[in-house]
C-alpha positions as CSV (number, residue, x, y, z in Angstrom):
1,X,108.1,53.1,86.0
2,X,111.2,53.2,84.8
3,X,112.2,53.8,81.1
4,X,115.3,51.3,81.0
5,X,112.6,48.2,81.8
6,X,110.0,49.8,79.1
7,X,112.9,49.4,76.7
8,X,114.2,46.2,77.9
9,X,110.4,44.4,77.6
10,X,110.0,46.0,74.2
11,X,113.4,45.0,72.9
12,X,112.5,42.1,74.1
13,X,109.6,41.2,72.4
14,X,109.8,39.7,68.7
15,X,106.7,40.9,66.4
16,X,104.1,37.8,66.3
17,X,105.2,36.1,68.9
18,X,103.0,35.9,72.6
19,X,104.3,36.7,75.6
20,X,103.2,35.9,79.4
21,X,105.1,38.2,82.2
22,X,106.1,35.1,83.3
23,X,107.9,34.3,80.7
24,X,109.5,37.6,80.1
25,X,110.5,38.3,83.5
26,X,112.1,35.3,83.7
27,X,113.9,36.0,79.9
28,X,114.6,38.9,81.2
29,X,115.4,38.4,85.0
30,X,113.4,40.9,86.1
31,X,110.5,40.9,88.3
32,X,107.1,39.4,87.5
33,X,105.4,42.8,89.1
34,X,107.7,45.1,86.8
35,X,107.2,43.4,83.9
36,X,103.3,43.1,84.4
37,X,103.2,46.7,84.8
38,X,105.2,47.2,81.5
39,X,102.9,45.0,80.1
40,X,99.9,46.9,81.0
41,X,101.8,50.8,79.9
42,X,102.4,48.8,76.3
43,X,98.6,47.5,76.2
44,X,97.1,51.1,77.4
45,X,99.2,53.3,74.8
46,X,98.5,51.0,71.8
47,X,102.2,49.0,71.9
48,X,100.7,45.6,72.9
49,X,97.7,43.8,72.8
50,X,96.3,41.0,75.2
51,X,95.6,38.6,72.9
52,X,92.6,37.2,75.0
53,X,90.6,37.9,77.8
54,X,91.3,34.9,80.3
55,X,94.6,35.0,80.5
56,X,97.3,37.5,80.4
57,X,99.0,36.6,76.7
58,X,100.1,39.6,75.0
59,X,101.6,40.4,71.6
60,X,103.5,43.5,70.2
61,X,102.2,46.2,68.1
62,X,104.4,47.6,65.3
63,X,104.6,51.5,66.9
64,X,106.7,54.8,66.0
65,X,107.7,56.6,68.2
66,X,109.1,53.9,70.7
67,X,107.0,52.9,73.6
68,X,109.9,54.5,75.7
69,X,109.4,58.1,74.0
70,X,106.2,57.9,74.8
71,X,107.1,57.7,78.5
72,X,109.1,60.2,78.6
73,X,106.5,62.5,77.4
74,X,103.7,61.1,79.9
75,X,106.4,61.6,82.8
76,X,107.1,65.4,81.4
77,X,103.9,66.3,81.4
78,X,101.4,64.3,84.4
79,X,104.8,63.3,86.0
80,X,105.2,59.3,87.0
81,X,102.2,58.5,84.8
82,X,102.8,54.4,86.6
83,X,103.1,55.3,90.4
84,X,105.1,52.5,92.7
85,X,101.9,52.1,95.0
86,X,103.2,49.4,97.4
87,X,104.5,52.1,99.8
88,X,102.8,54.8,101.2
89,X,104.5,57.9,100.4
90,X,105.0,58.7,104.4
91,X,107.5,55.6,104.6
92,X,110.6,55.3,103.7
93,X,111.7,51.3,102.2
C-alpha cells in the first residue's frame, strides 16, 4: 500500500462526515480497490470506523500520530503490512 494514497484518503476525509469508496475514489480519482484497501488499513488501526455492518459507510476517527506514520512503522518492522495479492509474485505485470 502505498503511503501517498493513505494520506490522500485521510486528507480527504472531513471529521463527521461518511464516506463510501465509491465516493472517495471517485473525489479522489483513484481506484475503487485502492481506496477500499485504505479504507480497511484506517478501520483496522483505529483511524476509521464502519459506521454499520451492511454496507461499507465509514467515518474518521480523530488520531495522533497520522494514519500515514503509522504505516511507515508497520512497513519498517513486518515490511508491506497490505500486500498487492492480484499477482502472484512469479509474474511479472
Amino acid at each position: 500500500m502505498e503511503r501517498a494514497v493513505v494520506d490522500v484518503v485521510w486528507s480527504a476525509m472531513k471529521d463527521h462526515e461518511l464516506y463510501t469508496p465509491d465516493d472517495l475514489a471517485n473525489t479522489l480519482e483513484q481506484p475503487v480497490e485502492s481506496v477500499t484497501r485504505v479504507l480497511k488499513f484506517l478501520e483496522k488501526y483505529d483511524f476509521a470506523e464502519q459506521v454499520t455492518k451492511h454496507e461499507m459507510i465509514f467515518r474518521k476517527v480523530a488520531s495522533d500520530p497520522s494514519p500515514s506514520d503509522v504505516l511507515g512503522v508497520l512497513e519498517t518492522a513486518l515490511g508491506d503490512p497490505f500486500p498487492d495479492n492480484r499477482m502472484p509474485d512469479n509474474q511479472m505485470p
